[in-house]
N, C-alpha and C positions, 0 to 999 in steps of 0.2 A: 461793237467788236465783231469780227469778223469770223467764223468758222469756217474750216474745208470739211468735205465730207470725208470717210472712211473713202478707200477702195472699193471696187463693186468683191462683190465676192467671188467672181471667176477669176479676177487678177491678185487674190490674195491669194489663191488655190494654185496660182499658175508660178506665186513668188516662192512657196512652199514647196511646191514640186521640183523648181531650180535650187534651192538649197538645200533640198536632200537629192537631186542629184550628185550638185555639186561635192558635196560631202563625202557619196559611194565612190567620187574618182579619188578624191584626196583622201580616202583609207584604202584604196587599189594602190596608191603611190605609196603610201604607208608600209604596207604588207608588203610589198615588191622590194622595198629595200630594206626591210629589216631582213628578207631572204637574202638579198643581194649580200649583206653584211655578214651573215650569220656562214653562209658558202665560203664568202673570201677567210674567213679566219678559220673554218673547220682545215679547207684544202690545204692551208699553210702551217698548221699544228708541227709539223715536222721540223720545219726553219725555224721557227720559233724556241721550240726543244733545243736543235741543234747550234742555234745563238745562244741560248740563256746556260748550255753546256749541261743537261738536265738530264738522268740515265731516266727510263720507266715507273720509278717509284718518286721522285723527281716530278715528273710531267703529270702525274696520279695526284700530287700534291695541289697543282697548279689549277686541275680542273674541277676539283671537287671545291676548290675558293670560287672558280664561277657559278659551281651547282648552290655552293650555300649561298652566293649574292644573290644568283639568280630568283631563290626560295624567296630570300630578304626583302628582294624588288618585286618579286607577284603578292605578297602581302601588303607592302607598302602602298603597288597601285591600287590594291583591292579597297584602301580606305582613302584613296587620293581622288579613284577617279568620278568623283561627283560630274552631273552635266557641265556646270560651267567652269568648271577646270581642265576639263578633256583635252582643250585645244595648249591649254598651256604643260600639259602633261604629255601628247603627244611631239609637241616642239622639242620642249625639254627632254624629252627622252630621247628623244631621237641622237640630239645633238650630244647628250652624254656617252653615247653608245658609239657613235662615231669616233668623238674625242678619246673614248677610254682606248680604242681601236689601234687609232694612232699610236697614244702611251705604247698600246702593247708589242705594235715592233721596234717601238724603241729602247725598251726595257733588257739588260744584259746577265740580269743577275735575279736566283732563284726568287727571293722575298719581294722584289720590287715587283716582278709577275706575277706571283702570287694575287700581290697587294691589287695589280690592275685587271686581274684575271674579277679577283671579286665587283672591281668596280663596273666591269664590262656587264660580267652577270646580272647585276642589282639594276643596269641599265635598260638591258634585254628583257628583266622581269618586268619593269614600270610601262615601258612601250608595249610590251606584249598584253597585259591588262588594259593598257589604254586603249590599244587599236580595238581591241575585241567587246570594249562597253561598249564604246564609241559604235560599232557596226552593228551589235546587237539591237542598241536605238535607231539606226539608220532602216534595219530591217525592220521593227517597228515602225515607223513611218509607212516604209514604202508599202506594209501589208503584205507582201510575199515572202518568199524566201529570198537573200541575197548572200547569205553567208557563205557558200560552198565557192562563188564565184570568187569574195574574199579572198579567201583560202586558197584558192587557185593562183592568185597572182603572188602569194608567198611561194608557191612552188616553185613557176615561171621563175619568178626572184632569185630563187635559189640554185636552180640549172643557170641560167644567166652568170650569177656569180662564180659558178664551179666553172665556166666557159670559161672565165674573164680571165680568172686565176688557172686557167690551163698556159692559153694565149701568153699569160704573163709570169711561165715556170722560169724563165730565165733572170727575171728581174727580182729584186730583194724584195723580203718581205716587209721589209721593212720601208720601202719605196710605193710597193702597191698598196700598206695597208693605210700610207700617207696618203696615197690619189686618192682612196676610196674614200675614207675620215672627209677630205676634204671638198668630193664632190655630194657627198649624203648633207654634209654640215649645210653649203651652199643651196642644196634643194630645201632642207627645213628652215633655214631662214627667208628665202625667198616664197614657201609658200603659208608662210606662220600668220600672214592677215588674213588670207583665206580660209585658212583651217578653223578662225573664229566661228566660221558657222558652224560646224560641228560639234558646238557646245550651243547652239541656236535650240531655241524651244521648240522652233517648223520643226528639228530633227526628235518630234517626241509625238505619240499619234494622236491623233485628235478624239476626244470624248465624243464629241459631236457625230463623226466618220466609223468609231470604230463601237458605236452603241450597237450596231448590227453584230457586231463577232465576238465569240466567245472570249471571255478575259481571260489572262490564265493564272491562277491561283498563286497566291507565295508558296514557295518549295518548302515543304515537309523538311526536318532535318534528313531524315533516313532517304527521303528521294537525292537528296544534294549529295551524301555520298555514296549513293547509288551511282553516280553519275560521275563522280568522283574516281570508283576504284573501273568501272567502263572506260574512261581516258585513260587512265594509269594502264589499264590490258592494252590500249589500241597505241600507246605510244610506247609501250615497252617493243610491242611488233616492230615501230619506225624504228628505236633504238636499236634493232636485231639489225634490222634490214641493212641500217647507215652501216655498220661496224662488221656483222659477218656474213651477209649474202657475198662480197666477192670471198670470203676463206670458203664458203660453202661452194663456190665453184672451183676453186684449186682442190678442194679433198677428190672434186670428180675431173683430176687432171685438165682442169682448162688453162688456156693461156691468160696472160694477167691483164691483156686486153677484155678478154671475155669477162674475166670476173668484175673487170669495172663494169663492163655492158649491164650486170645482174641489176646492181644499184641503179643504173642508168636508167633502165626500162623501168624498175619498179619507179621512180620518182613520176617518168613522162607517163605511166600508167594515172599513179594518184591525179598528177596536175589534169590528167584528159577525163577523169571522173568528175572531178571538183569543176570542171568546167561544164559538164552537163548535169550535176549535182541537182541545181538548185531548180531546171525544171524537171525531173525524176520526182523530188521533193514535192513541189506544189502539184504536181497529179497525182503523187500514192502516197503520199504521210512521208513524216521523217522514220516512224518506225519501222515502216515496212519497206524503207528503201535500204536502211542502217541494218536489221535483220537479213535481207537480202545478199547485201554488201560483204556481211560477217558470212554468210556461208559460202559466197563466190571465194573470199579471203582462206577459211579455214580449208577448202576442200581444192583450190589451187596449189596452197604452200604443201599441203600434205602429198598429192599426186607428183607433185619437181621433188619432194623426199624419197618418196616411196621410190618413184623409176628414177636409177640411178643415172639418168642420160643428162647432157649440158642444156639442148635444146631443150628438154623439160623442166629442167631448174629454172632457165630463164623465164620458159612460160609461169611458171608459178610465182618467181619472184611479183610478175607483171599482174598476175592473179590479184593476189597480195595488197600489192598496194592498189588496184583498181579498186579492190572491194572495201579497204577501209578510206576512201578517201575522203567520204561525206562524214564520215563516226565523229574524228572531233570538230566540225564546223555543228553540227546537229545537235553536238552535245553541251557545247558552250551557247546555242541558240536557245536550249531549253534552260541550262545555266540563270538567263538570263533576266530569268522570273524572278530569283534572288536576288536582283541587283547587284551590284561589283564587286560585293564583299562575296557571293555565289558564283560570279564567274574566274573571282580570285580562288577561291577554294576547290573547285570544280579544277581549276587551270596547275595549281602546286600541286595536287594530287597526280594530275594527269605526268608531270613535270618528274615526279620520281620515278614514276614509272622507264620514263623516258632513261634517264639518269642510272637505274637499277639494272635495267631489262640487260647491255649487254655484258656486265660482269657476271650476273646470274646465269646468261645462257654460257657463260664460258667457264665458269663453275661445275653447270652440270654437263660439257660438254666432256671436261678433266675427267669425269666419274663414269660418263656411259661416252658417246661420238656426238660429233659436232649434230648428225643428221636425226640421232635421239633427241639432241638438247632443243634443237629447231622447233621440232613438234610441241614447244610449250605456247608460240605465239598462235601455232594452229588452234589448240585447244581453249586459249584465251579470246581467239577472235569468235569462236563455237560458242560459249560466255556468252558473248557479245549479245550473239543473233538468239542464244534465248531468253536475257533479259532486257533486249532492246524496248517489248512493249510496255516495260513495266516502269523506264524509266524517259521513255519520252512521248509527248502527246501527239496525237496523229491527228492532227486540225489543221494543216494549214490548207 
């Protein structure tokens, strides 16, 4: 009988290294369109209202069925996304998110939106778990940081799609949310053999490779939601930002151009952080870039409050988002010591935040001014930068 031998070891090092390559671009493509997706349906929220015939309390209805699938689906992936299910978890989620997409401009009638609003949600939850186990083993592998770059191609993703959906304000939304379903569906079926390796074991570090580096301990309960209510502060800030940076530039008489710009800059601010994120990261720690970040954030937004000027609101907005850009890639990096059930928990936390943050600032906006109520994400991201050391490790 006949034996072959093993591979030398340089070519099994060299096959390893192309399948955690290949994995960082097919969760880059991952992240990109779930931004893509996530842009075309916020832009369009309005056609959708105004097809399904919806007043305000109506449309309130509609989206807290996506925050509760949304909750649904980050639990669900939290116990879904074991290694060798990731690839079938990312497929499938993709393609349900697309599909529910569809449904959702073709839906005419309050319940039936409702109904797809949840199913979109629970969609968005299960992808958004998957992509981010999925990356946090990829970053294991590769030994560095890669997460922030991740996270930057959701960004990209998501200007792209706010483009797309400008480009195509004349066309139904119910037409474009058809193109879009149907070009996301075609990319995940067409990349679903590939993405097999990203449940691949090369995508897991090697005992052998990483006996040199420090291992990092299972998460403490009390550190996981440490870490927990720190995304809940940095994404209640995103939720402000998405919803009342342009009113915050109308209270200082801008035009409604300009108050789009605010949003505009803060997003291309985050995405240009996130892109130099991850070497920031691998030369000064995650805490001390995240501490850092938090106080560029806290002492930006506060300074466009304080001077009542346009050019300084925008500068702040752009403050803002530069400085929290790395906080939740860093935070779900550390997450990621607790395995999926930690960066599902880590992720729903962060998730209400997002969800809470801009009915709360309009709440206390009613009680004191918009430019009062503002100063909560300042003071939150202040939070940040002084419990950043205590919740993330500075080793890489």
């Amino acid at each position: 009988m006949a034996y072959t031998s093993a591979p030398p070891i340089s070519e099994q090092r060299e096959q390893i290294s192309g399948t955690v390559a290949r994995s960082r671009g097919l969760l880059t493509g991952y992240f990109a369109g779930l931004g893509v997706v996530m842009a075309v349906w916020g832009t369009r929220i309005p056609a959708v209202q105004e097809a399904a015939g919806l007043d305000t309390a109506g449309l309130a209805v509609v989206l807290l069925a996506s925050a509760v699938g949304m909750v649904a689906g980050l639990r669900a992936g939290g116990l879904l996304a074991e290694p060798t299910r990731l690839p079938h978890l990312l497929s499938g989620g993709a393609i349900c998110l697309a599909a529910s997409l569809a449904l959702l401009g073709a839906c005419r009638s309050a319940v039936v939106l409702a109904a797809a609003a949840m199913l979109f949600g629970a969609a968005h939850g299960v992808l958004d778990v998957g992509v981010n186990v999925a990356s946090v083993r990829c970053q294991q592998a590769y030994g560095r940081p890669i997460m922030s770059g991740l996270h930057a191609a959701y960004s990209l993703g998501a200007l792209g799609g706010a483009v797309l959906a400008v480009l195509a304000a004349q066309c139904s939304h119910t037409y474009v949310f058809g193109v879009t379903a149907v070009a996301v569906i075609v990319a995940a079926v067409a990349v679903a053999p590939a993405t097999r390796c990203i449940g691949s074991a090369a995508v897991i570090p090697d005992p052998a490779e990483t006996s040199a580096r420090e291992i990092r301990p299972e998460l403490s309960r009390g550190r996981l939601w440490l870490l927990g209510l720190l995304a809940a502060g940095c994404l209640l800030g995103e939720g402000t930002a998405a919803d009342w940076s342009a009113v915050h530039l109308t209270v200082l008489h801008a035009s409604a151009a300009t108050g789009a710009a605010a949003y505009a800059g803060y997003s291309a601010a985050m995405a240009a952080g996130r892109l130099i994120g991850d070497r920031l990261i691998a030369h000064f720690g995650a805490a001390t870039v995240v501490r850092a970040g938090a106080i560029v954030s806290a002492i930006g937004l506060v300074t466009g409050l304080a001077v009542a000027d346009v050019p300084f609101a925008l500068a702040g907005w752009a403050a803002f988002g530069m400085g929290l850009s790395v906080t939740i890639p860093s935070l779900i990096s550390a997450a990621g010591a607790g395995g999926p059930r930690g960066i599902a928990t880590v992720t729903v936390t962060g998730y209400l935040g997002l969800l809470a943050g801009p009915a709360l600032i309009g709440a206390l906006a009613a009680i004191t001014s918009l430019p009062i109520a503002l100063v909560l994400p300042a003071l939150l991201a202040a939070g940040v930068a002084l419990l950043a050391p205590r919740a993330l490790e500075n080793k890489w």
